[in-house]
C-alpha positions in Angstrom: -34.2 -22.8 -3.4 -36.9 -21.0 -0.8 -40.2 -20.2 -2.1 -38.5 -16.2 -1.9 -36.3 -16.9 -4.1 -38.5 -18.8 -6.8 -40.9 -16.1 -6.7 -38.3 -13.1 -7.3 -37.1 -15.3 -10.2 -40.3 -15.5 -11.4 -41.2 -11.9 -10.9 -37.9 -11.0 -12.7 -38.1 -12.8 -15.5 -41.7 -12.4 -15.8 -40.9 -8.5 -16.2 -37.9 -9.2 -18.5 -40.0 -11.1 -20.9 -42.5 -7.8 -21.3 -39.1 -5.8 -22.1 -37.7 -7.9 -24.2 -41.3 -8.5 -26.0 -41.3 -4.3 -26.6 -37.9 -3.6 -27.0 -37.7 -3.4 -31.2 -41.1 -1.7 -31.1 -42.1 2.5 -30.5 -42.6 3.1 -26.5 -44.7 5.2 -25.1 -43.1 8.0 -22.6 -45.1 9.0 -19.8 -42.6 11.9 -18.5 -39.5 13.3 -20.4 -37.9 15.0 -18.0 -34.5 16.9 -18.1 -32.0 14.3 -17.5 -34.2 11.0 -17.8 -36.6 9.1 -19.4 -40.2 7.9 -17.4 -42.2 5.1 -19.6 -44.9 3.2 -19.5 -43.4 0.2 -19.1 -41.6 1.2 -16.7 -45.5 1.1 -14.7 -46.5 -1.9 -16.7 -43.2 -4.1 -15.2 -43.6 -3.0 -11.7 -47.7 -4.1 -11.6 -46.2 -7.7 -13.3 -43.3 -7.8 -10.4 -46.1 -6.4 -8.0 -48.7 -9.2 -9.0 -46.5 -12.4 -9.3 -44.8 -11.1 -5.7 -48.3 -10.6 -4.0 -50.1 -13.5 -5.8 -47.5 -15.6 -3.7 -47.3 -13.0 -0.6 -50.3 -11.0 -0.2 -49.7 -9.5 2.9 -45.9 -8.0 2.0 -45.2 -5.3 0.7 -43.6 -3.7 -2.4 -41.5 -0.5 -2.5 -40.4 0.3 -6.0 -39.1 3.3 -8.1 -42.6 3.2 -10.4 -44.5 3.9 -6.3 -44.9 1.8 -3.0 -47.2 -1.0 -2.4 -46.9 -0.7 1.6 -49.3 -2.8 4.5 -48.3 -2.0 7.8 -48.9 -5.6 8.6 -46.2 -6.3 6.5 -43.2 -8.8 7.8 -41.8 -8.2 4.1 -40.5 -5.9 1.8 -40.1 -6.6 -1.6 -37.3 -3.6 -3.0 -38.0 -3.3 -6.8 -36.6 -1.2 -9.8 -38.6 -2.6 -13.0 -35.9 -1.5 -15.6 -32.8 -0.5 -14.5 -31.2 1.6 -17.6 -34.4 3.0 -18.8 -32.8 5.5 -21.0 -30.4 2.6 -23.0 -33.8 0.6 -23.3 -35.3 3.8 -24.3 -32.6 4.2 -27.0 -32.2 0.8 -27.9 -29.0 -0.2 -26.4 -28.9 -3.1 -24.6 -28.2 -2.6 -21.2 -30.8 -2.4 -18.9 -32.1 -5.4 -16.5 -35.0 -6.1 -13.6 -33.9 -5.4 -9.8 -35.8 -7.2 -6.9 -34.6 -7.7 -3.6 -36.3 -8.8 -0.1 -35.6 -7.4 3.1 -37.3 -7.7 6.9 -39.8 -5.2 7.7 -38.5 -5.4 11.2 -34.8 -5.2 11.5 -34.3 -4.5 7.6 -32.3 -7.7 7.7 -31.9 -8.5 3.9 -32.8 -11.8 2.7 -32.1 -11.9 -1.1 -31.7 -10.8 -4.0 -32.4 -11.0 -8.2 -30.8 -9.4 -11.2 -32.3 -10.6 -14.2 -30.7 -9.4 -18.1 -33.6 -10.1 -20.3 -31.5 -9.3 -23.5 -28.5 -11.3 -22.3 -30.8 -14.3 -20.5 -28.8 -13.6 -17.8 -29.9 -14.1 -14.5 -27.8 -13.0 -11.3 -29.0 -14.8 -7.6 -28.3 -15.1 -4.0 -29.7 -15.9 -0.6 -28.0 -14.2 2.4 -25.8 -16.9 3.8 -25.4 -18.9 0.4 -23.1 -18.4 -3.0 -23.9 -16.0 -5.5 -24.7 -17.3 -8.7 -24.7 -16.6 -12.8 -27.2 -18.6 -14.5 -27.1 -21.6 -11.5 -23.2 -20.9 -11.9 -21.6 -19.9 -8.6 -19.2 -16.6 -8.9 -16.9 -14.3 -7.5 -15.4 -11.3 -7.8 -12.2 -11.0 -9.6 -8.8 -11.0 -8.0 -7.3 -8.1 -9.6 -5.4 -6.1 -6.8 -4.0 -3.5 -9.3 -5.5 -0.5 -10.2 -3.6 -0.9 -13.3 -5.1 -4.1 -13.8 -8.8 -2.7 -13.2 -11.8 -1.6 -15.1 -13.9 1.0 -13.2 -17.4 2.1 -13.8 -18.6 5.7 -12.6 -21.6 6.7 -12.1 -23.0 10.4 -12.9 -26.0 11.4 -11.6 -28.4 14.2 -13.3 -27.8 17.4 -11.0 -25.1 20.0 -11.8 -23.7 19.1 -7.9 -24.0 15.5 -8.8 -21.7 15.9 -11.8 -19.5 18.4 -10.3 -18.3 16.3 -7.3 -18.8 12.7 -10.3 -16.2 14.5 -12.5 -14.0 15.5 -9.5 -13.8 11.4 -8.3 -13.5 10.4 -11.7 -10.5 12.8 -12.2 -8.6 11.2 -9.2 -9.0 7.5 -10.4 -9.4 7.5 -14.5 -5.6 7.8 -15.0 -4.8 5.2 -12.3 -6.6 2.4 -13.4 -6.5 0.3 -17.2 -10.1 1.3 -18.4 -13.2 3.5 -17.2 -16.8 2.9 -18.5 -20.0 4.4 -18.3 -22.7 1.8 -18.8 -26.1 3.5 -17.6 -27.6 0.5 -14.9 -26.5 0.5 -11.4 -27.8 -2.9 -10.7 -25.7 -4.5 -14.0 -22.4 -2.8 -12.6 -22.7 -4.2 -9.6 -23.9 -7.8 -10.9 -20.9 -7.0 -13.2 -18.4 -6.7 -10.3 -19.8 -9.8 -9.0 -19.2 -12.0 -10.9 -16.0 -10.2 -11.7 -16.7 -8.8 -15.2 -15.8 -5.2 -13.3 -13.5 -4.2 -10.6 -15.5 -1.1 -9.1 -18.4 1.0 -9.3 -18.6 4.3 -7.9 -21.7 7.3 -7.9 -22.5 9.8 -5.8 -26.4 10.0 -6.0 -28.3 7.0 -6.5 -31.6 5.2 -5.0 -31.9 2.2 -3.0 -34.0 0.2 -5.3 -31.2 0.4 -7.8 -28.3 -1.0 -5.6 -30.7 -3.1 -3.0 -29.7 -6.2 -5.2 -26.6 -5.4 -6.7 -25.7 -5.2 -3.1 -26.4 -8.3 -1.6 -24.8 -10.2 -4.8 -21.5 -8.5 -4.7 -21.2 -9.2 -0.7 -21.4 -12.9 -1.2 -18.7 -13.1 -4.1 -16.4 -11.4 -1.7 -16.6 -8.0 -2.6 -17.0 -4.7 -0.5 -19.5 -1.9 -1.0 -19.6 1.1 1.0 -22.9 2.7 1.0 -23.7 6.2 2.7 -26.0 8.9 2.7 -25.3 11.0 0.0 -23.8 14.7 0.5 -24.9 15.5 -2.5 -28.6 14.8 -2.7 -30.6 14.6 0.0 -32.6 11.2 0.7 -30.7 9.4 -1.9 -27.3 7.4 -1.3 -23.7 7.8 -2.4 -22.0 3.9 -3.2 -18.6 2.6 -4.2 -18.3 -1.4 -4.5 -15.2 -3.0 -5.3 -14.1 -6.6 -5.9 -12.7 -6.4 -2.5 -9.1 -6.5 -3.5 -8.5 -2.9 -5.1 -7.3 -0.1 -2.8 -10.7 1.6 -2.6 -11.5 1.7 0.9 -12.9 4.8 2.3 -13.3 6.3 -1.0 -16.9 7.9 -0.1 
């Protein structure tokens, strides 16, 4: 394991221990706004990520949904989302989880990434050019060819033109495949397909800190994920993964 990869476990699970720590008790809420939820600890698990990253790195940089940490010196960037499902951890459904990957200031040539569950103790892993892994397990994606056989997530995003053309994607697929589920963290679909939980995941409007990771782990488990710019929503991305098997390609 590379000194990257110790430090993003350490970062993730550092995070995941302050969630888990708060999660039966009242949160504070910095912003309510019309279609999400901002907290504090939201803040308050980006500056742990942020300090066990640049207590090990100093000079890289952090780019993260809670603000950017960015030196122009930088060879590194560390891509973080501190809770992934803040509204479920708002609500107190378990289903939220700790996002951080690495990528190349130069090329943007990814390097790794980390999904950590705190509620779960599950911890997703990989290094570009190595197996995935669960735990220290390694996994793949499922071999379900079928869209019978399948079980879809969708994604919906908060605008009215995010929904509109979410609802219109879901319509096509919903009755073609076995189940559909809306599950409220990017990052744990795409561990999800990974390790072959899930057979696809499809949004229309979505951030890179959210998927950076997810990414990277479903790629090396054999899956495929199609990321654009999104139509919808300018400066954010439109994504559909898939175990790599199911009929899904060009489905963005």
């Amino acid at each position: 394991m590379s000194q990257f990869l110790e430090t993003a476990i350490e970062a993730a699970k550092s995070a995941g221990q302050l969630l888990r720590d708060h999660y039966y008790k009242d949160k504070a809420v910095d912003a309510y706004e019309q279609y999400d939820i901002k907290l504090e600890l939201d803040v308050m698990s980006q500056n742990i990520i942020s300090e066990v990253i640049l207590n090990h790195f100093p000079k890289h940089s952090i780019i993260g949904e809670e603000g950017d940490n960015i030196s122009e010196q930088s060879e590194y960037h560390w891509v973080v989302d501190p809770i992934d499902g803040t509204v479920n951890y708002f609500y107190g459904i378990p289903h939220f989880c700790v996002s951080i990957a690495l990528k190349k200031a130069e090329n943007d040539e990814w390097v790794l990434g980390v999904i950590y569950d705190p509620m779960m103790d599950e911890l997703w892993a990989v290094e570009v050019g190595n197996k995935p892994t669960l735990n220290g397990k390694i996994i793949n994606t499922s071999e379900r060819s079928k869209m019978s056989e399948a079980v879809v997530t969708i994604g919906f995003s908060k605008s009215k033109e995010a929904m509109d053309a979410g609802f219109e994607r879901y319509k096509k697929i919903s009755t073609s495949v076995r189940k559909s589920r809306m599950m409220g963290s990017a990052a744990l679909a795409l561990a999800y397909i990974a390790c072959g939980r899930l057979d696809a995941y499809i949004e229309d409007v979505i951030s890179l800190w959210d998927i950076a990771a997810g990414k990277l782990l479903v790629e090396a488990a054999g899956g495929k994920v199609d990321l654009i710019e999104s139509t919808v929503m300018k400066g954010k991305l439109s994504i559909c993964s898939w175990n790599g098997n199911l009929p899904l390609d060009n489905t963005i």
